[in-house]
PDB file of N, CA, C and O in Angstrom:
ATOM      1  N   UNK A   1     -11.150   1.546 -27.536  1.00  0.00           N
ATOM      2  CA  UNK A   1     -10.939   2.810 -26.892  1.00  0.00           C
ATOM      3  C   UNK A   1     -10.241   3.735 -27.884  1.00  0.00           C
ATOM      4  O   UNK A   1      -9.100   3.526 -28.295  1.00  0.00           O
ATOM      5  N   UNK A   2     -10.614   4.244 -28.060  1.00  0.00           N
ATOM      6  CA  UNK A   2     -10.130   6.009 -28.716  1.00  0.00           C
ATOM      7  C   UNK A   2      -9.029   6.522 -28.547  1.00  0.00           C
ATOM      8  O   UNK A   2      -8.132   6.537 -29.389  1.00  0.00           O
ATOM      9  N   UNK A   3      -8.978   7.019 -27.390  1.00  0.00           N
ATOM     10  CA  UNK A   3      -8.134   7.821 -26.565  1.00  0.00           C
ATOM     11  C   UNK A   3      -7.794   7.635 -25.151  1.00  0.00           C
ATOM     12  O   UNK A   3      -8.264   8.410 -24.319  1.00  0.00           O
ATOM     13  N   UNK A   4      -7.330   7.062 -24.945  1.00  0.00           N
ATOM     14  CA  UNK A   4      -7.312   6.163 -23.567  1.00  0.00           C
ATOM     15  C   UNK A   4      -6.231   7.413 -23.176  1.00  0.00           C
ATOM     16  O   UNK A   4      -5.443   7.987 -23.928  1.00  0.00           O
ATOM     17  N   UNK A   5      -6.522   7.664 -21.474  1.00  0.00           N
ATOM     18  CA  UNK A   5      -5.918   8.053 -20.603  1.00  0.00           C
ATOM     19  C   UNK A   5      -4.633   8.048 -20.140  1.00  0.00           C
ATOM     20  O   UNK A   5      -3.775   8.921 -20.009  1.00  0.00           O
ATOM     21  N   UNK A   6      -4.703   6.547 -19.858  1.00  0.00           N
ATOM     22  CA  UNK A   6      -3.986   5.809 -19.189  1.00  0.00           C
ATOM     23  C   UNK A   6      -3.956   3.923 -19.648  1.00  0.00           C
ATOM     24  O   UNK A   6      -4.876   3.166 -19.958  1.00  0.00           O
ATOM     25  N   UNK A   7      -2.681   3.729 -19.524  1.00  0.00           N
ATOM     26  CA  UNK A   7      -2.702   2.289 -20.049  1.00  0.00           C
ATOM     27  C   UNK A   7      -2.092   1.246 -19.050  1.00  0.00           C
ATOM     28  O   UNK A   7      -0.883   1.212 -18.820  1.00  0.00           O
ATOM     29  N   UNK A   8      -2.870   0.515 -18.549  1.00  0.00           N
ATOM     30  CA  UNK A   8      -2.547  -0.264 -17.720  1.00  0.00           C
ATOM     31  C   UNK A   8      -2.031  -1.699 -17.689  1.00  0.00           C
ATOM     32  O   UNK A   8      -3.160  -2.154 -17.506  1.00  0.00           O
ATOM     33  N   UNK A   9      -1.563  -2.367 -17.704  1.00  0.00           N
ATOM     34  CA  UNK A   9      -1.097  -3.673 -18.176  1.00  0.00           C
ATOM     35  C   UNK A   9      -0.614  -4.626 -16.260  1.00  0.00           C
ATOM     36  O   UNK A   9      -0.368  -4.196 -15.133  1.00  0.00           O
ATOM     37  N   UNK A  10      -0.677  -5.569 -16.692  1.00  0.00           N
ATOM     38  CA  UNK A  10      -0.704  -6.393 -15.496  1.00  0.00           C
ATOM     39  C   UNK A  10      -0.136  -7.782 -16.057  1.00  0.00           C
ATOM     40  O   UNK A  10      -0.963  -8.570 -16.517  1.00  0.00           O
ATOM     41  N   UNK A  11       1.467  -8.200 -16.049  1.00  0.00           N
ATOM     42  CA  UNK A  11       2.534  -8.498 -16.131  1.00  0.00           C
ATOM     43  C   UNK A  11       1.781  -8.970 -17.647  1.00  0.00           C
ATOM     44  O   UNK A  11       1.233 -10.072 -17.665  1.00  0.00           O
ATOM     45  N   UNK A  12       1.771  -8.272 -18.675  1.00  0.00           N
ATOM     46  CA  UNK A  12       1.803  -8.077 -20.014  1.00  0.00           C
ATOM     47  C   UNK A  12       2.447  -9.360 -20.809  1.00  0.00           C
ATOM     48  O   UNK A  12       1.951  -9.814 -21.840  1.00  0.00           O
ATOM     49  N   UNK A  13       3.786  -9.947 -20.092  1.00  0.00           N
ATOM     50  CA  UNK A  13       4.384 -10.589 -20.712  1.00  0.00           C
ATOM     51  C   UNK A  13       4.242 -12.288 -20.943  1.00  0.00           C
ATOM     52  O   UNK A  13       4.439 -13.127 -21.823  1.00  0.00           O
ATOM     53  N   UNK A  14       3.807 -12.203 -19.667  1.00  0.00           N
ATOM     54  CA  UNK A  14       3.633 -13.795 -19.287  1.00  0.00           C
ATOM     55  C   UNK A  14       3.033 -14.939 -20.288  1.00  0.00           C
ATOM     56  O   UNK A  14       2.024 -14.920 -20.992  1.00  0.00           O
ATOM     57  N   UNK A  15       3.550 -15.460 -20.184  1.00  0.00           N
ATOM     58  CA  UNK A  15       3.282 -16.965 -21.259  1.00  0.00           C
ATOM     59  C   UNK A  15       3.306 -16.906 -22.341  1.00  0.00           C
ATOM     60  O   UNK A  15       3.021 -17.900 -23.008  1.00  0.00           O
ATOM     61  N   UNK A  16       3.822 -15.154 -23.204  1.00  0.00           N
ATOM     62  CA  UNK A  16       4.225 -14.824 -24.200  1.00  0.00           C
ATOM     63  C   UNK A  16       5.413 -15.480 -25.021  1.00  0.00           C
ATOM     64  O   UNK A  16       6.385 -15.369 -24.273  1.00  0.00           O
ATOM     65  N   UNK A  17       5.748 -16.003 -25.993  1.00  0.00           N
ATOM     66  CA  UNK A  17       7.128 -16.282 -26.542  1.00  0.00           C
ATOM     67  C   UNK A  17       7.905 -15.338 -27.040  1.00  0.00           C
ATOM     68  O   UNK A  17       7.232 -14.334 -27.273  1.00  0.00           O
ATOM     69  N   UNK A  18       9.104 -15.198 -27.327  1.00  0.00           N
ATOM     70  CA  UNK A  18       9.894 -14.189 -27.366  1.00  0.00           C
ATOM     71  C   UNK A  18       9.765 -13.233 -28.623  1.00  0.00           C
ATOM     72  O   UNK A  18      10.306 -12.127 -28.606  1.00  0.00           O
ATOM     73  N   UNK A  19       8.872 -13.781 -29.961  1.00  0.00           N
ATOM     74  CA  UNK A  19       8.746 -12.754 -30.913  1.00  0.00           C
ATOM     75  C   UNK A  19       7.075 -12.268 -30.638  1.00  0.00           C
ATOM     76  O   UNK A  19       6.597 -11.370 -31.331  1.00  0.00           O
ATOM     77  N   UNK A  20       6.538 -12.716 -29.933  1.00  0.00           N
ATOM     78  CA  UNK A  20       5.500 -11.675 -29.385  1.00  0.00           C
ATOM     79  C   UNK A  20       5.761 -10.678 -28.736  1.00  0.00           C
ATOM     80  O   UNK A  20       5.449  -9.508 -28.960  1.00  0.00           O
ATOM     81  N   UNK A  21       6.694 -11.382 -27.419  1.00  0.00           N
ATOM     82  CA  UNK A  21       7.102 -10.351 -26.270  1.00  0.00           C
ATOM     83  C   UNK A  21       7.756  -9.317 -26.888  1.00  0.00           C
ATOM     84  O   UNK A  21       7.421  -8.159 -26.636  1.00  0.00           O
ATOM     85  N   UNK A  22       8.764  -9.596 -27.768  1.00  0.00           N
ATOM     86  CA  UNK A  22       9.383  -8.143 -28.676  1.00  0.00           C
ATOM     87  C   UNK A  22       8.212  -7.675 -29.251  1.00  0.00           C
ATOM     88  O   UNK A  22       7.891  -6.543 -28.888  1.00  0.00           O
ATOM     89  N   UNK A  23       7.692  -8.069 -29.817  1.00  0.00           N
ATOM     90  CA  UNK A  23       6.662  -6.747 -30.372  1.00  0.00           C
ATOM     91  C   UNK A  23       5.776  -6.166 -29.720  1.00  0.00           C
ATOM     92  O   UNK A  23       5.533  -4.961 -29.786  1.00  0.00           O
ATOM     93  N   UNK A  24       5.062  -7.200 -28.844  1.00  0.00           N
ATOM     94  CA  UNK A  24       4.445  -6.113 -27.608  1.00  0.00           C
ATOM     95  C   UNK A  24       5.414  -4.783 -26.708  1.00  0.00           C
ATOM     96  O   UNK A  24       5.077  -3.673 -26.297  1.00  0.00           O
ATOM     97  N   UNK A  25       6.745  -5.552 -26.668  1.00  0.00           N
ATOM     98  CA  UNK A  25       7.281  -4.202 -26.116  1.00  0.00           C
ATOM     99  C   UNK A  25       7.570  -3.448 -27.101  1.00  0.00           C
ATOM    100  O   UNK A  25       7.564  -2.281 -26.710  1.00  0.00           O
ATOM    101  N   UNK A  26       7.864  -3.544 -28.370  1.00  0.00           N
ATOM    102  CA  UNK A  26       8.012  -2.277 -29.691  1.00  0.00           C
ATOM    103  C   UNK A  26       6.711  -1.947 -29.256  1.00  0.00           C
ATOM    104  O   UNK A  26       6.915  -1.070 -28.417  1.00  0.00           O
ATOM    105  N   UNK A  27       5.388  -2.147 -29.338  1.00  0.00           N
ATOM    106  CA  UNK A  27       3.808  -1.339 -28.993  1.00  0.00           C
ATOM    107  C   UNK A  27       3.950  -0.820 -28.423  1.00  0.00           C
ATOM    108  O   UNK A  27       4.080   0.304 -28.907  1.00  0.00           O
ATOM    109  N   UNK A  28       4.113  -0.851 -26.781  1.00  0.00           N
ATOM    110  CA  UNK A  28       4.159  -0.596 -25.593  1.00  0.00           C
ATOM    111  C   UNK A  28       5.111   0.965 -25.439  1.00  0.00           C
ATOM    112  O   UNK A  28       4.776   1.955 -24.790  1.00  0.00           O
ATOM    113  N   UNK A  29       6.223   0.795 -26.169  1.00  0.00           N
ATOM    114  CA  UNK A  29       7.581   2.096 -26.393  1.00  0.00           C
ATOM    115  C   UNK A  29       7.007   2.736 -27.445  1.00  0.00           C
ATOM    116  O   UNK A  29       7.364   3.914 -27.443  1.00  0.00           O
ATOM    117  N   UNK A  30       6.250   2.469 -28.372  1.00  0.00           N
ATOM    118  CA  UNK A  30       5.314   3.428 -29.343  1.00  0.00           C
ATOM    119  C   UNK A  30       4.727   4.328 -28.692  1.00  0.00           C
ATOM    120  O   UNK A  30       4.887   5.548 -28.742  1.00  0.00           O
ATOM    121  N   UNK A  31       3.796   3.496 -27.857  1.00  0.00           N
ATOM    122  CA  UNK A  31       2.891   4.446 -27.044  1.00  0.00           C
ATOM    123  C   UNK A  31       3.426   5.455 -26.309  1.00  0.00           C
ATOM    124  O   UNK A  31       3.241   6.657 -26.504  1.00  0.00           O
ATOM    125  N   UNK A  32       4.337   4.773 -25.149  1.00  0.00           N
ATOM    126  CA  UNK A  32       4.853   5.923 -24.247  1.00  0.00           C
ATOM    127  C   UNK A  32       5.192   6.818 -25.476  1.00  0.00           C
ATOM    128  O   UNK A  32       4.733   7.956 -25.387  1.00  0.00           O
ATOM    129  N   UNK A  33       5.858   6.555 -26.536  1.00  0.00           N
ATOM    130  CA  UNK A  33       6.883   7.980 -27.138  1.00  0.00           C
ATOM    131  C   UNK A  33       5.964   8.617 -27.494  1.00  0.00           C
ATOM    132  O   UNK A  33       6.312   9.696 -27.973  1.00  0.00           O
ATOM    133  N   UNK A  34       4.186   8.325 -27.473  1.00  0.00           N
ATOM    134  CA  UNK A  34       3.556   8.833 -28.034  1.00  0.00           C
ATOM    135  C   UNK A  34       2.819   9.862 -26.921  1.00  0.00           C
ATOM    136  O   UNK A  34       1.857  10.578 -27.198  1.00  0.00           O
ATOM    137  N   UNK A  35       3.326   9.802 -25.903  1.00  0.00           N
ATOM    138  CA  UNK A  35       2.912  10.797 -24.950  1.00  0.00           C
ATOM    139  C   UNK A  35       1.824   9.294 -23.601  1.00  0.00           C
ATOM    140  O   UNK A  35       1.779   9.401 -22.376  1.00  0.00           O
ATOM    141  N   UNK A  36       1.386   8.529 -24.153  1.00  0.00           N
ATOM    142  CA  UNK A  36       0.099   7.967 -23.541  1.00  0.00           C
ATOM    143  C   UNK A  36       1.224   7.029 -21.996  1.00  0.00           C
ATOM    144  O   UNK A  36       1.916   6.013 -21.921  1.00  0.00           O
ATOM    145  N   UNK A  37       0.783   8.198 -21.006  1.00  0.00           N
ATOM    146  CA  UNK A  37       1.044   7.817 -19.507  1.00  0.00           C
ATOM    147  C   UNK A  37       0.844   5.919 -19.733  1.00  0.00           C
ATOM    148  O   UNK A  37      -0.100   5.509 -20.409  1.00  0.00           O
ATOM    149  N   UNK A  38       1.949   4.826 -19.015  1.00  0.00           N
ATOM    150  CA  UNK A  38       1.414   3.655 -19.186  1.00  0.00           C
ATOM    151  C   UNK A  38       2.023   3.158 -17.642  1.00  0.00           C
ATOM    152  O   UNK A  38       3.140   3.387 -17.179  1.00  0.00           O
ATOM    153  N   UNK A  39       0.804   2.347 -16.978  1.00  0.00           N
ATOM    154  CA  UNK A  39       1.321   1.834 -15.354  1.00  0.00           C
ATOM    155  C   UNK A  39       1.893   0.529 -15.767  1.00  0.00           C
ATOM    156  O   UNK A  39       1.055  -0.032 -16.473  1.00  0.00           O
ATOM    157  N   UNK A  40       2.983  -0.211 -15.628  1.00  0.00           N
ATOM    158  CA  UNK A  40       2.697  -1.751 -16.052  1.00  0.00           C
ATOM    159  C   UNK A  40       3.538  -2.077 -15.053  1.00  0.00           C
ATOM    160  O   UNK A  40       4.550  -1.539 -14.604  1.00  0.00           O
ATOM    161  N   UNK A  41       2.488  -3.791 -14.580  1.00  0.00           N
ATOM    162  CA  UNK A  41       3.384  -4.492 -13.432  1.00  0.00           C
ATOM    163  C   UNK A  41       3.706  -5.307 -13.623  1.00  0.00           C
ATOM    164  O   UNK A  41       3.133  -6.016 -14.450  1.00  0.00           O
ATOM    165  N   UNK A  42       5.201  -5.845 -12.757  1.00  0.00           N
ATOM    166  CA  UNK A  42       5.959  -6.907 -13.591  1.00  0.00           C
ATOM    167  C   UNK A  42       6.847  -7.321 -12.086  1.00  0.00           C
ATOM    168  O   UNK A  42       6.978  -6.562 -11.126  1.00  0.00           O
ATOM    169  N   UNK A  43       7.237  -8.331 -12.169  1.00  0.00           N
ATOM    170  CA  UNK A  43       8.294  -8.945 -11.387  1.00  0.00           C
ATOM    171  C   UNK A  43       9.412  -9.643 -11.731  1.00  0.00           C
ATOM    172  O   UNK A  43      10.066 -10.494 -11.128  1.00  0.00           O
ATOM    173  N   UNK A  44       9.568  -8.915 -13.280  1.00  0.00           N
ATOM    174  CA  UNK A  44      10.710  -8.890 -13.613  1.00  0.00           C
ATOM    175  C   UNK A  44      11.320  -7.741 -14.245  1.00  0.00           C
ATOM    176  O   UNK A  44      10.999  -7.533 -15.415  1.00  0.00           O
ATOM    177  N   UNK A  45      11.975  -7.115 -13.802  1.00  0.00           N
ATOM    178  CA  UNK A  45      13.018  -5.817 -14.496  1.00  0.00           C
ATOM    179  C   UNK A  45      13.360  -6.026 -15.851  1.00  0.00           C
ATOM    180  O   UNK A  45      12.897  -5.234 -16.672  1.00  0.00           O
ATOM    181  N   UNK A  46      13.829  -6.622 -16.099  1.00  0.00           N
ATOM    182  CA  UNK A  46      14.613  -6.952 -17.959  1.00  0.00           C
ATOM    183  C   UNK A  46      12.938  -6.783 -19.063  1.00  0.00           C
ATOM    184  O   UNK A  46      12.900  -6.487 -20.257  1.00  0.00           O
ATOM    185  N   UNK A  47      12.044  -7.012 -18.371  1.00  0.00           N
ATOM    186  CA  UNK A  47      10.906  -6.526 -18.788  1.00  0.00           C
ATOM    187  C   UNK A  47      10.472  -4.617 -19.304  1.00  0.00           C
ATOM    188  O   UNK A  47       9.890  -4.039 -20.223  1.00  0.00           O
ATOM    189  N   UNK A  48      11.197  -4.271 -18.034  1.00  0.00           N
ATOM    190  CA  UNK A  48      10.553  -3.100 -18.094  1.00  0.00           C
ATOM    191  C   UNK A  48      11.117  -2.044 -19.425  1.00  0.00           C
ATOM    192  O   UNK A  48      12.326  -1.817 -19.468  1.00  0.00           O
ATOM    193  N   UNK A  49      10.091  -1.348 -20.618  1.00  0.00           N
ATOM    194  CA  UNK A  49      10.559  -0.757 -21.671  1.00  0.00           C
ATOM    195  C   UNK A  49      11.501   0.466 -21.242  1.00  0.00           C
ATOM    196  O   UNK A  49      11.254   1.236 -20.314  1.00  0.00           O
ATOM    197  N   UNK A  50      12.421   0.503 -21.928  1.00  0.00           N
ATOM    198  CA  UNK A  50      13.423   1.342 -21.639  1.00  0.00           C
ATOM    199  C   UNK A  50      13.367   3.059 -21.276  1.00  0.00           C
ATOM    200  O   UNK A  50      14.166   3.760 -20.656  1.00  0.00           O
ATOM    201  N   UNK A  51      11.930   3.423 -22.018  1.00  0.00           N
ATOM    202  CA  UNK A  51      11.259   4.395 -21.748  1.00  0.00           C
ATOM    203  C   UNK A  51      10.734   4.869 -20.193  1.00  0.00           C
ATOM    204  O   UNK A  51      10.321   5.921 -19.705  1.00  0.00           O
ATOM    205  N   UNK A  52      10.980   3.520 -19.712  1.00  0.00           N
ATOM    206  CA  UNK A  52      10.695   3.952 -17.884  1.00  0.00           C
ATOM    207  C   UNK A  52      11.169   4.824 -17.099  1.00  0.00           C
ATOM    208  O   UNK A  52      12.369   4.731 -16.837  1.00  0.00           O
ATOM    209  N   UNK A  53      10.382   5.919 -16.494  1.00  0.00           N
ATOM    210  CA  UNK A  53      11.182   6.571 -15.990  1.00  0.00           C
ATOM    211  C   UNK A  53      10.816   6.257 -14.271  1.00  0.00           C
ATOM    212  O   UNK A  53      11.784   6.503 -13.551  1.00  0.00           O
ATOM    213  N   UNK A  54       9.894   5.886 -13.722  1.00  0.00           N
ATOM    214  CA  UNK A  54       9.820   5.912 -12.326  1.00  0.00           C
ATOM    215  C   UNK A  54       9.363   4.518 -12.066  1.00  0.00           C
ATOM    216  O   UNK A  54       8.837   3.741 -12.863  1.00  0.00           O
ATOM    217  N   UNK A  55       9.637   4.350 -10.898  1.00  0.00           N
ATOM    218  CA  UNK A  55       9.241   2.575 -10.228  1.00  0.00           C
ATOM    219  C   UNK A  55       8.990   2.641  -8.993  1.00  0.00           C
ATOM    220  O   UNK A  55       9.397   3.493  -8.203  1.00  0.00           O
ATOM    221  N   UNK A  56       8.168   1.552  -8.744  1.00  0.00           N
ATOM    222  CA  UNK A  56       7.482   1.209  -7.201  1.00  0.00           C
ATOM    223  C   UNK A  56       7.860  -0.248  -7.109  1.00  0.00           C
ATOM    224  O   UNK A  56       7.416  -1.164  -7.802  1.00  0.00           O
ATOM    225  N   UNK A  57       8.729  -0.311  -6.165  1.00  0.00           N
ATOM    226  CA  UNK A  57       9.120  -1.559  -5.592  1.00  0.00           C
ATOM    227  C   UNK A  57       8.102  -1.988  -4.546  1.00  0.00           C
ATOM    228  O   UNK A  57       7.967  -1.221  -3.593  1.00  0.00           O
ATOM    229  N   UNK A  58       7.311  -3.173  -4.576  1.00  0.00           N
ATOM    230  CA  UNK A  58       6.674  -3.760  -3.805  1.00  0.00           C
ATOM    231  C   UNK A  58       6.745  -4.903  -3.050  1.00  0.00           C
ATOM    232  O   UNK A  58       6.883  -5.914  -3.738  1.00  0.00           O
ATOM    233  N   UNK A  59       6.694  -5.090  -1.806  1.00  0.00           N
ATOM    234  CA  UNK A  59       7.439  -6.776  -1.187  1.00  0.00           C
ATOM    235  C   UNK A  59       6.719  -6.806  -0.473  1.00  0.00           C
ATOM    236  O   UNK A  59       6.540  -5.740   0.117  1.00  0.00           O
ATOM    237  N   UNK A  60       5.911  -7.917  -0.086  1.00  0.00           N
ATOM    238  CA  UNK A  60       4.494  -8.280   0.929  1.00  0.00           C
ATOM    239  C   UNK A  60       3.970  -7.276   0.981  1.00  0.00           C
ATOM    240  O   UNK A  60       4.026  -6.782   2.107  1.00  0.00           O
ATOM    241  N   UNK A  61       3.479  -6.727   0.294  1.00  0.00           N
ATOM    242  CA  UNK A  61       2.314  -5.825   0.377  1.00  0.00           C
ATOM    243  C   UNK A  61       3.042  -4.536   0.911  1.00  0.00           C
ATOM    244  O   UNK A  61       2.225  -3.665   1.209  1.00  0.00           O
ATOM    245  N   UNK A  62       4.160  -4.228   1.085  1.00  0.00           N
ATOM    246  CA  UNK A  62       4.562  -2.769   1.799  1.00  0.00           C
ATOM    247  C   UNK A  62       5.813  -2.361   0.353  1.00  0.00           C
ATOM    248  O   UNK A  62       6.551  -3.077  -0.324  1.00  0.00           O
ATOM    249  N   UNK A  63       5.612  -1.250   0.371  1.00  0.00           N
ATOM    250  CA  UNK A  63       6.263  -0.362  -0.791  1.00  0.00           C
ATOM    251  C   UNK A  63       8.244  -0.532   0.012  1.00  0.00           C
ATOM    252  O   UNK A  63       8.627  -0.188   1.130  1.00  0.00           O
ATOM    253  N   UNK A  64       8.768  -0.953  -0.736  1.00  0.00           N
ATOM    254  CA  UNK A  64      10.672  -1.191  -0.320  1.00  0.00           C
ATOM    255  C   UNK A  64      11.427   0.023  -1.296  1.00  0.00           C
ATOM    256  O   UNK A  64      12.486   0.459  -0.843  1.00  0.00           O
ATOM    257  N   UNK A  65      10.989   0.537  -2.481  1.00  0.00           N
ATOM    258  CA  UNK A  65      11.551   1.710  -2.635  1.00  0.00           C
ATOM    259  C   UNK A  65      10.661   2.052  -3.935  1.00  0.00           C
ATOM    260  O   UNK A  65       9.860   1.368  -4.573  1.00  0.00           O
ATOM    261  N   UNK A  66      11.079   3.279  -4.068  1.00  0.00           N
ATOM    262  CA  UNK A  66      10.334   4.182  -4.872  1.00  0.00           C
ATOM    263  C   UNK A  66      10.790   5.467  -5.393  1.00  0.00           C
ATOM    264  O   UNK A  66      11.106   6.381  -4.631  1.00  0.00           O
ATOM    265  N   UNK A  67      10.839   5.579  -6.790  1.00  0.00           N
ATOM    266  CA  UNK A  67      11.713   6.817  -7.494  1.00  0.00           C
ATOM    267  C   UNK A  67      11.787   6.856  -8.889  1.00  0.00           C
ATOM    268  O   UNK A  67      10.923   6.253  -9.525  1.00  0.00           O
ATOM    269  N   UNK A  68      12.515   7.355  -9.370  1.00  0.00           N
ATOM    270  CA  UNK A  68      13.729   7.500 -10.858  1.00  0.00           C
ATOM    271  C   UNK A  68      14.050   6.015 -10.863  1.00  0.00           C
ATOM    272  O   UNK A  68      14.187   5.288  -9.879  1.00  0.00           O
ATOM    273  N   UNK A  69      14.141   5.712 -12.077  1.00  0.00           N
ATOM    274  CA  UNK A  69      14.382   4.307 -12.386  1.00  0.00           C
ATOM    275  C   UNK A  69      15.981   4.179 -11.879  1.00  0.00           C
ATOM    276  O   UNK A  69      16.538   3.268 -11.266  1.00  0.00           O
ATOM    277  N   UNK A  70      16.449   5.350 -12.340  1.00  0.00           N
ATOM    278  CA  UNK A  70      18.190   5.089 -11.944  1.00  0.00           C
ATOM    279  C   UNK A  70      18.277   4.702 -10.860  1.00  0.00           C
ATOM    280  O   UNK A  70      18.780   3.595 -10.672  1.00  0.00           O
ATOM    281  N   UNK A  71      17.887   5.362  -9.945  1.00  0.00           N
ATOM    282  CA  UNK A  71      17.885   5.371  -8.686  1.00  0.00           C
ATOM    283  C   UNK A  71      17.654   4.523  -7.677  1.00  0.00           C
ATOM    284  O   UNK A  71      18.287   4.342  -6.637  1.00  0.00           O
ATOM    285  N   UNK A  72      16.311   3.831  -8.248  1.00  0.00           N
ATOM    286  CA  UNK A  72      15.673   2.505  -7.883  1.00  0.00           C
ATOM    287  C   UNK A  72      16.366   1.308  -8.408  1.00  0.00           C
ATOM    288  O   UNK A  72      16.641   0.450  -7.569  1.00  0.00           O
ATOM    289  N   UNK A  73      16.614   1.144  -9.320  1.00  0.00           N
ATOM    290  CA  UNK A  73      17.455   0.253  -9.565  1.00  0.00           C
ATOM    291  C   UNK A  73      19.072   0.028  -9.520  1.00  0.00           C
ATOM    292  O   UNK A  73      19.670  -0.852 -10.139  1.00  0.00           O
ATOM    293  N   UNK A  74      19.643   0.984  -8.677  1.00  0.00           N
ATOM    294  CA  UNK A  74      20.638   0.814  -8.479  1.00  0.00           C
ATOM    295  C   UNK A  74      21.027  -0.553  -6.805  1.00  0.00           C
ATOM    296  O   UNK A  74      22.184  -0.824  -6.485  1.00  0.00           O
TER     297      UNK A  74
END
C-alpha cells in the first residue's frame, strides 16, 4: 500500500517478544507522528503508543466508556 488511509491493527502485539514489540511500537509512533490516523485493538493498556489520544472501552459487547485518553483512563 502506498498511502494508506487508515491503519488498522488487531492486538498487534501478541506472541511478539519484547525487542520486536519495541520496535513495532517505535513503527507504529512513526506513523501516527506522521499524520497516518491508526485504530489499534488491544486488551492491554501498557500497550497503547503514547501518541494516543482517544479510547473505546469495550466489555461484552457494550461500549463502558469512551473519550480523551486522560479521561478514560483515569
Amino acid at each position: 500500500m502506498r498511502s494508506p488511509r487508515l491503519l488498522i491493527l488487531d492486538d498487534p502485539f501478541g506472541g511478539l517478544d519484547l525487542a520486536t514489540r519495541d520496535c513495532l511500537q517505535k513503527v507504529i509512533r512513526r506513523l501516527m507522528r506522521g499524520g497516518l490516523p491508526v485504530l489499534l485493538l488491544t486488551n492491554r493498556p501498557d500497550e497503547l503508543p503514547p501518541g494516543t489520544t482517544h479510547l473505546l472501552l469495550v466489555r461484552n459487547q457494550r461500549i463502558i466508556a469512551q473519550g480523551v485518553r486522560r479521561d478514560v483512563l483515569k
